[in-house]
N, C-alpha and C positions, 0 to 999 in steps of 0.2 A: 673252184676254191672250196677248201673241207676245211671247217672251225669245229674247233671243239671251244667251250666257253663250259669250265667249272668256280664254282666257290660253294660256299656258305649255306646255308637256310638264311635265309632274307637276307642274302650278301648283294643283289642288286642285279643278278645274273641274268635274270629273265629279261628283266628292261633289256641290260646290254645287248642280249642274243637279237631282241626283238626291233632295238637299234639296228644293230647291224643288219639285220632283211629288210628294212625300209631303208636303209644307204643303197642294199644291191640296184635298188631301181628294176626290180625284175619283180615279175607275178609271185609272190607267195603261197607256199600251200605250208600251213602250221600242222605239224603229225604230232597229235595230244596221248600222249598213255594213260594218261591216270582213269582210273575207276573209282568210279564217288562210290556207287553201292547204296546203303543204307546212310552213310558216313555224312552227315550235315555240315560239319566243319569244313571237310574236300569239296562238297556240294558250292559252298560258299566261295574258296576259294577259287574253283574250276568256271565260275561263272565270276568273279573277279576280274581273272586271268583275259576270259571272254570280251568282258567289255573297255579290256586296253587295246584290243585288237583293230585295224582297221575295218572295214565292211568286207573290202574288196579279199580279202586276204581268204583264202580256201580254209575250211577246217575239216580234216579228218582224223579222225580218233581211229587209234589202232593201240591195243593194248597186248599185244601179242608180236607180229609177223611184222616188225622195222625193217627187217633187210627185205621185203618184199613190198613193202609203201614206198619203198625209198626207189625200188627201180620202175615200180610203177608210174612214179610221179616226178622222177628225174628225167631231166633236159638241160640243154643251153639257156632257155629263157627263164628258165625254175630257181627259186630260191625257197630251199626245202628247209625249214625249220623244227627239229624235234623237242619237246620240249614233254617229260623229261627222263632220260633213260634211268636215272634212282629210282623213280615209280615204274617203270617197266621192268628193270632188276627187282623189284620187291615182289611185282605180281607172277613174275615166272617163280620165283625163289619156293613161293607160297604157293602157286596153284599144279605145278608142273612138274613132270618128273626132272631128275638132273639130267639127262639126256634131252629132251625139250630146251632145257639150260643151254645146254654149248653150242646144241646145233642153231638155234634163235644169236645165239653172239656171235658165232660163225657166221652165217647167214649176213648182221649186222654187216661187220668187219669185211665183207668179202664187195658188198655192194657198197660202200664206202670208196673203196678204194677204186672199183668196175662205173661207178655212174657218174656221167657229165653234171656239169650245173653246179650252182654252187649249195653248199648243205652247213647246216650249222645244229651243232647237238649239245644239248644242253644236260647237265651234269651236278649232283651234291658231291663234291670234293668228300669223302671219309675218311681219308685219312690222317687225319690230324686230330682225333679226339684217343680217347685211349680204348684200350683193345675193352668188349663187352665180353661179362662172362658167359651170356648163352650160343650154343652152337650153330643157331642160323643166323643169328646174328654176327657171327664172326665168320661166318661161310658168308653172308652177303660183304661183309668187308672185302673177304678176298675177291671175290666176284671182280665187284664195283673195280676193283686195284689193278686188278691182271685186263679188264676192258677198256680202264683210260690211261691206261700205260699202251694198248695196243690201240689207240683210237689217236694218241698224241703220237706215237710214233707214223701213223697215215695221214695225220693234217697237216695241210699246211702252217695253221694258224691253232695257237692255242692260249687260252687266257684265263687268268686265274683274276677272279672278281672278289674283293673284300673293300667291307663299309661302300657298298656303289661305285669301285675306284678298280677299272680295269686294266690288269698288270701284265702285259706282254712274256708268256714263255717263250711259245718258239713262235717265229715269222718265216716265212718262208717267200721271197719274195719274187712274183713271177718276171 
């Protein structure tokens, strides 16, 4: 089973995703991207994030190389939780050349659809505010657009979360 689970900034989506891995009834491993850095605010939130978690649940942070956490730590008995590719699109956008770029969503998109078990990746919906006028910031728009347009067309399951309230797109029923 492949979930995608988008919405909001505090649309509720994280809870939802992190529901949904404690329904599989299977071993979790949570694959974190974000980089606190210097950053106190991320710092805060990232350890937050931490202590929703359960004990038993794996954490490996990987802010770079998804499509290679993902075959590394995919199985039948795995319920891989990414959490969250907006922050891994920001830090390739920012640290990496654009070839780094496609080949990293390549990569994503390829072991997605290649690994057993079930995988659930979590996502900030962008497209619904209006277009910004600087250029990487409208180059991550498109980014973000063209990768969950090609992530909803691999899952089976996709869900769009607003005000905590998660709205069924596609189902795909095995």
């Amino acid at each position: 089973m492949k979930e995608l689970v988008l919405g909001g900034v505090r649309s509720g989506k994280s809870r939802y995703a992190e529901q949904l891995a404690r329904a599989s009834g299977l071993r979790v491993v949570y694959i974190a991207t974000a980089i606190a850095g210097d950053d106190a605010e991320l710092q805060e939130r990232i350890r937050r994030h931490r202590s929703y978690r359960p004990a038993d649940w794996m954490t490996l942070e990987e802010p770079v190389a998804l499509g290679a956490a993902l075959r590394a730590h995919a199985g039948s008995g795995q319920c891989l939780l990414i959490e969250c590719l907006t922050l891994w699109l920001a830090h390739l956008l920012t640290s990496g050349s654009d070839h780094r770029l496609q080949s990293e969503c390549s990569s994503l998109l390829r072991a997605v659809g290649e690994i057993s078990g079930h995988v659930i990746l979590v996502s900030n919906e962008t497209g619904l505010g209006i277009v910004p006028p600087g250029a990487l910031s409208r180059r991550f728009l498109d980014v973000s657009g063209e990768l969950h347009q090609s992530l909803a067309a691999s899952c089976d399951s996709v869900t769009f979360v607003v005000a905590g309230l998660p709205q069924k797109l596609k189902e795909v029923l095995a």
